[in-house]
N, C-alpha and C positions, 0 to 999 in steps of 0.2 A: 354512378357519376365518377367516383375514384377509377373504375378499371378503363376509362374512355380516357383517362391521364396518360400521360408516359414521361412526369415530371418522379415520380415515385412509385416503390414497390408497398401494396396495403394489404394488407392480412386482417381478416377477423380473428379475433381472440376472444370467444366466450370464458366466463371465468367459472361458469359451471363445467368447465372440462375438466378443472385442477383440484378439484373435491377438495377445497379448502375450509377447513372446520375452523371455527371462531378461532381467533389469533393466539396458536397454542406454542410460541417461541420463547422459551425459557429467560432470553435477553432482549434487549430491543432493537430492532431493525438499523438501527445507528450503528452497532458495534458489528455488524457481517457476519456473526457467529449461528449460522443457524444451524438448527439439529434435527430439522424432519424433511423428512425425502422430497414432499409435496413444496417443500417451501423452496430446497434446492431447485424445482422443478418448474417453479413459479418463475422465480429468480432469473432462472437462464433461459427463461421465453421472454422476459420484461427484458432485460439485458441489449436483447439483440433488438431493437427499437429505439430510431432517432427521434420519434415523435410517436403522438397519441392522438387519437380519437376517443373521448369517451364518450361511451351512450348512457345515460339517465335518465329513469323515471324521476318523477317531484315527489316524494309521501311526505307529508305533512312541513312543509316547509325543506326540506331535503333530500340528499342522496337515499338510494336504498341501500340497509345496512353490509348487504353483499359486494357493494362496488366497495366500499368504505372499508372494511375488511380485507379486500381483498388488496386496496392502497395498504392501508397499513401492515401490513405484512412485511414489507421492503422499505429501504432506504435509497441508497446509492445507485441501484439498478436506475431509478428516478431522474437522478440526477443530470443538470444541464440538458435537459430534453424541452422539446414546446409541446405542449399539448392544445386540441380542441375540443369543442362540446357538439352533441347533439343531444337535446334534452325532449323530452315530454312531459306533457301532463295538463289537466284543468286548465292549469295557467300557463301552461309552456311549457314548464318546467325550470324558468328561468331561476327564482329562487333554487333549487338544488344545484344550478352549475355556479351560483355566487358562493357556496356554501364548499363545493370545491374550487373556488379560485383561492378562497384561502387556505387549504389543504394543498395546493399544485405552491400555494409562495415556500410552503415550511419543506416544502422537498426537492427545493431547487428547480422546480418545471417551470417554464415561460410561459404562457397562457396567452393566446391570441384573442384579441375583442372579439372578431367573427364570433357569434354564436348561431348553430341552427334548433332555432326554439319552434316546437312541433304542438300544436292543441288537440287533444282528445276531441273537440268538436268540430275544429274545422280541416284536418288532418288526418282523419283516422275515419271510416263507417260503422257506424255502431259500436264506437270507442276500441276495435280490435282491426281492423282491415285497415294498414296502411295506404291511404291515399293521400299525398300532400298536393298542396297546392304548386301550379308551375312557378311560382315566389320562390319555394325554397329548392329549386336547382340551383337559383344564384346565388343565395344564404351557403350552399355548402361549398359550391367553386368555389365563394369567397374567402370561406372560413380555409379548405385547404391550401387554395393560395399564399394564405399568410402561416398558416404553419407546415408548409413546406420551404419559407422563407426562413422561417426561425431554426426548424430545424436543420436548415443548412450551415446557418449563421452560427449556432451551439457547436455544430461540430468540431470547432481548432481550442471551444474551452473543453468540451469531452477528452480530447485527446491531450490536451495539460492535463487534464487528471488523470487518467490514464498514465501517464509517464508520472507522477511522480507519484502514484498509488504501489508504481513496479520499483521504483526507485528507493519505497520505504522500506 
């Protein structure tokens, strides 16, 4: 649905590519100071992104500790960006994108209503083969619509911090 756009450029970002090991940054993601190559490397692929799409499973009322980890690792990279959900699970998965909406407030991300909330039973066959319903091609137009909106609208405060990041 995204590459049928020409409102935006979307890139998949698995975060099993960046072999990131449980949050091993001597400081914390606030202060910029990091000191292992993966998290440099983390950093300046998250960097170059005006918005987000996350994708989440629900385990037990939440994210999976990977996505979550993989937030936490970065601050400012975050920063003034919109993000979306596409969730899964039993129950949608709704519960785990509420659980980051409060994670997206503490990092500066804008967080668009849209959600595309996907059911293990009626979404998926035999709880592994993606099949969604034709419902949510408008659940996700919707959801990109609006954060291609925001992340348009974020970009003149990005670029204030930006100048006064170079300024300090």
């Amino acid at each position: 649905i995204a590459t049928r756009r020409g409102d935006a450029e979307y890139e998949i970002v698995d975060i099993a590519d960046f072999d990131l090991p449980l949050l091993d940054e001597p400081v914390p993601p606030s202060m910029g100071q990091y000191a292992n190559e993966h998290t440099h490397t983390w950093a300046a692929k998250i960097a170059t992104f005006d918005g987000y799409v996350f994708v989440t499973p629900e385990y037990n009322h939440s994210t999976s500790g990977a996505l979550k980890n993989a937030i936490d690792y970065l601050y400012a990279e975050w920063n003034n960006k919109a993000a979306g959900f596409v969730s899964y699970g039993s129950a949608s998965g709704t519960r785990a994108v509420e659980h980051l909406r409060l994670i997206m407030a503490e990092l500066q991300i804008a967080d668009v209503r849209t959600q595309v909330a996907l059911s293990l039973f009626t979404d998926f066959e035999n709880f592994t083969t993606f099949s969604p319903g034709a419902h949510q091609e408008s659940s996700v137009s919707g959801m990109l619509d609006q954060l291609v909106a925001w992340s348009n609208a974020l970009a003149t405060l990005r670029a204030v911090s930006e100048d006064q990041s170079t300024a300090a």
